[in-house]
N, C-alpha and C positions, 0 to 999 in steps of 0.2 A: 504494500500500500504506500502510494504518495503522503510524504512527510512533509509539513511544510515548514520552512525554518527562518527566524526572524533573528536576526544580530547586526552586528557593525560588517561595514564592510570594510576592505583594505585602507581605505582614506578616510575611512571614520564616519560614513554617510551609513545611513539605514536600508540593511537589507532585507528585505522579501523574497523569497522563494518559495515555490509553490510548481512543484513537479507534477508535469502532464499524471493525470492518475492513473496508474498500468505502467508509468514508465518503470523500467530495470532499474533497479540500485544497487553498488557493489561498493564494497570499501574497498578502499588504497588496497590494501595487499593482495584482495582477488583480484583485482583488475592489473595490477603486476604482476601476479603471477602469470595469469591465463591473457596476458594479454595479446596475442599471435589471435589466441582464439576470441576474443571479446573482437578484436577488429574485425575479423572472417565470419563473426555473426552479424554483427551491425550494417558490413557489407550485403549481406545475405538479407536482414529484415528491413534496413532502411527503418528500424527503430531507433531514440535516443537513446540513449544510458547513463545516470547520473550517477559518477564516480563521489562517495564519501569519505572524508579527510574528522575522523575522531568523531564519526556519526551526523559532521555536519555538510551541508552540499560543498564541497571542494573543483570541483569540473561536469561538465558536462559534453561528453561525446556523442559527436553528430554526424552522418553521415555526410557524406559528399556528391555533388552533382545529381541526376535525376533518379537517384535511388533512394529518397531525400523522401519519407512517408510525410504524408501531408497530414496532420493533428485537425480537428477542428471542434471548435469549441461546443460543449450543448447549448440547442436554441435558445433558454433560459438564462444559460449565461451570456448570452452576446447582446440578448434585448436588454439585462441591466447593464452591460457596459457604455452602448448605446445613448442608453438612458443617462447615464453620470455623466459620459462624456458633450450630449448636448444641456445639461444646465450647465458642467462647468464652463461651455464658451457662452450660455446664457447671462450666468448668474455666478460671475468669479468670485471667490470668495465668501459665497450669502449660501450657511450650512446654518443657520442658526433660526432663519424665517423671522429674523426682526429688519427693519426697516434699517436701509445701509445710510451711513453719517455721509457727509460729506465732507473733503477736503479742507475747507474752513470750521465745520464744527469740530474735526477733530483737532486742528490745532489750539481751538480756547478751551481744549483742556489745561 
């Protein structure tokens, strides 16, 4: 089962991850061990594989060129992306449903 994992990331910004669910997950040392054969299957399925670094996502191995399996998201979730992503170009910033200040009343604070 897809883990989803929430930390810092290399430069200190916040990460999200949220693994396709079905994708393969292997830790560092299976994916070096077998890795001749983790390539020769990826090549074969045109699945991902999200390599894990002390249980957390570390890499993600993808195939290349038109072997490359197309994910698509379920219809429920694309209608709410859909949906956030036209208020946020509607209504930048306004998650609270009070009425937005303006530029002079916010600065006679």
């Amino acid at each position: 089962m897809a883990v989803p994992y929430v930390g810092l990331g290399k430069h200190g910004f916040l990460v999200f991850v949220l693994p396709i669910p079905g994708m393969k997950q292997l830790n560092l040392r299976e994916a070096n061990q077998g890795f001749s054969r983790l390539v020769r299957e990826i090549e074969r399925t045109g699945e991902r594989v999200l390599v894990l670094r002390n249980g957390k996502p570390g890499v993600e191995i993808i195939p290349s060129g038109k072997g490359r399996a197309v994910h698509r998201r379920p219809l429920e979730q694309e209608r709410a992306i859909r949906a956030f992503l036209k208020s946020a170009r509607t209504r930048p910033g306004d998650s609270s449903g009070k009425r937005r200040r303006t530029r002079d009343e916010l600065h006679e604070r």
